[in-house]
Structure formats: structure tokens, C-alpha cells
C-alpha positions, 0 to 999 in steps of 0.5 A: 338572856339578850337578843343574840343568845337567843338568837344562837340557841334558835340556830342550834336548835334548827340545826339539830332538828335538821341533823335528825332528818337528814342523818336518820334518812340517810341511816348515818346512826352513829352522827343521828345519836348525837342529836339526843340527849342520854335519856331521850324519848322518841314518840312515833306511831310505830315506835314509842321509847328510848333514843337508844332502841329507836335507832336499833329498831330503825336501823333493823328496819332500814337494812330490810328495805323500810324507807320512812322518810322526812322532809321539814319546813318552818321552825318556831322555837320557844327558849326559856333559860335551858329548855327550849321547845321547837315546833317544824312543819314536816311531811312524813313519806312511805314507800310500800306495796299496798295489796299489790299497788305499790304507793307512797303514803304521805303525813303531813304534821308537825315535829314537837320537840322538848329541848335542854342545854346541859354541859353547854350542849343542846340536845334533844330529850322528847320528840312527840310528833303532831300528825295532822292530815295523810294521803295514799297515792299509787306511785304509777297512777294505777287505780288505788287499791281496795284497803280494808275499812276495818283497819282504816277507821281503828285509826285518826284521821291526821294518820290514817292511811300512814298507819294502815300501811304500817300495820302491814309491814308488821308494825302495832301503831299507837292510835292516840297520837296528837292531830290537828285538834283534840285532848291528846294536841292539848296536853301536849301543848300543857306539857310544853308549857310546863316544860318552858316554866322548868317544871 
């Protein structure tokens, strides 16, 4: 593969991690499935499943007034022949009511994407985030409200508080996701990797 093709792919690579955000905030599903690939997975802390229900539940969601938004920063991306993984920096940011102090909740991590060329076409085929640190801030500078440690702590450090006010919108948020360090950030790294190989 010379310099120039891999060069192509890194840019249709970026684009697509670009589209995901952009069109999945704007709740544009109909461009956002064209990101994946048939057999795509989405592995979030609310939602672990096919692309196909991801976007159902999303969109279930955006129309009773759930805004889970993005907003991306660098890209590296490893390509081997067909598969290519993308690691982005990224924050993750909600808007909720929080025991009456409305706040934004802010994640900042990491996308981790595994990504194969199949009929000529790029798509996405899993999306593991890395969730490496959160805040909760009072969006009009009230005093922060009293949360309850108990939930809290049921959760890691890198989103704890993003998933303290997902439990209260309704949401069984999955507890072993990938943070900044620890087993599950080292398997999935493995698991690249063996992506990348072809296994």
C-alpha cells in the first residue's frame, strides 16, 4: 500500500468519525446509518448493541428531549490492508435536571473505533469508547446539588458523574467500561491488535 493510499484511507476514516458526531447530534439517522457497516456494534455506557437499535433507542430518546452531545478533537489512525483502527480525543456532554439544579455533565475520552474496507467502502463495524475523566457543573452557577454517594461510587472514576445522571434519566449504565487505565483499557487495546493482524 503506498504513502498516498493510506493517506486516502486516514481521510475517509476521519470523515466518517466526523459524520457519527455531527449527524448523530443532529439526529440526521437516515445519513448516521450510513456510517456503519451491516453488522456494526455500539458499545456505550447506556446502550451496548447493534447500530441498528442504537439509532432507535437515540432517536427514541432525542424526540423526548435527551441531548447526549459530541464534540471531537484528534485523530490517529492505524490502517492494515482492510481494517483500520481510529483512536479521537472527544468530550461527551449532557444537559439534565440533576435533584433540581439543572447542569451539564461533561466526559472527556477517547472514541476507539475498529474500521473495514468491504465492497471498496469504509465503514464502521465497533465503537468502544474510553471514558477517561467527567465533571458536573450547575449551568447557572447555583450551588452544586447534594448527589447521592451510593450511586456515585457504583461507578468508575473516568464516568462517574456522566453516569450518575444517566441513572436518572432511566438509563442501566454499564460499570466496566475502558478509563484511562485498568484491565478492560488493556484488552481492548489486545483486541485492536488483533484486529489490525486480521484476526
Amino acid at each position: 500500500m503506498s504513502e498516498s493510499d493510506t493517506f486516502s484511507d486516514r481521510a475517509a476514516i476521519r470523515e466518517l468519525v466526523e459524520n457519527w458526531a455531527l449527524w448523530r447530534d443532529a439526529g440526521d439517522w437516515e445519513r448516521f446509518a450510513t456510517v456503519w457497516h451491516s453488522d456494526g456494534q455500539m458499545m456505550a455506557t447506556w446502550w451496548q448493541g447493534p447500530y441498528t437499535d442504537f439509532i432507535r433507542v437515540s432517536k427514541e430518546g432525542f424526540e423526548h428531549g435527551v441531548r447526549i452531545l459530541h464534540f471531537l478533537g484528534g485523530s490517529s489512525i492505524d490502517v492494515s490492508a482492510d481494517r483500520a483502527v481510529a483512536q479521537t480525543k472527544m468530550t461527551i456532554t449532557q444537559r439534565v435536571d440533576v435533584h433540581g439544579v439543572l447542569c451539564d455533565v461533561v466526559c472527556t475520552g477517547r472514541f476507539y473505533d475498529f474500521f473495514e474496507r468491504r465492497d471498496d467502502r469504509w465503514g464502521l463495524v465497533l465503537r468502544q469508547p474510553i471514558y477517561e475523566i467527567d465533571r458536573l457543573t450547575p449551568v447557572s452557577g447555583e450551588p452544586a446539588p447534594k448527589l447521592d454517594a451510593t450511586v456515585l461510587n457504583r461507578f468508575p472514576d473516568g464516568y462517574r458523574h456522566l453516569a450518575y445522571v444517566q441513572t436518572l434519566v432511566g438509563y442501566e449504565v454499564k460499570r466496566d467500561m475502558p478509563g484511562l487505565t485498568g484491565p478492560q483499557l488493556d484488552a481492548l487495546y489486545a483486541r485492536g491488535g488483533e484486529w489490525l493482524s486480521g484476526n
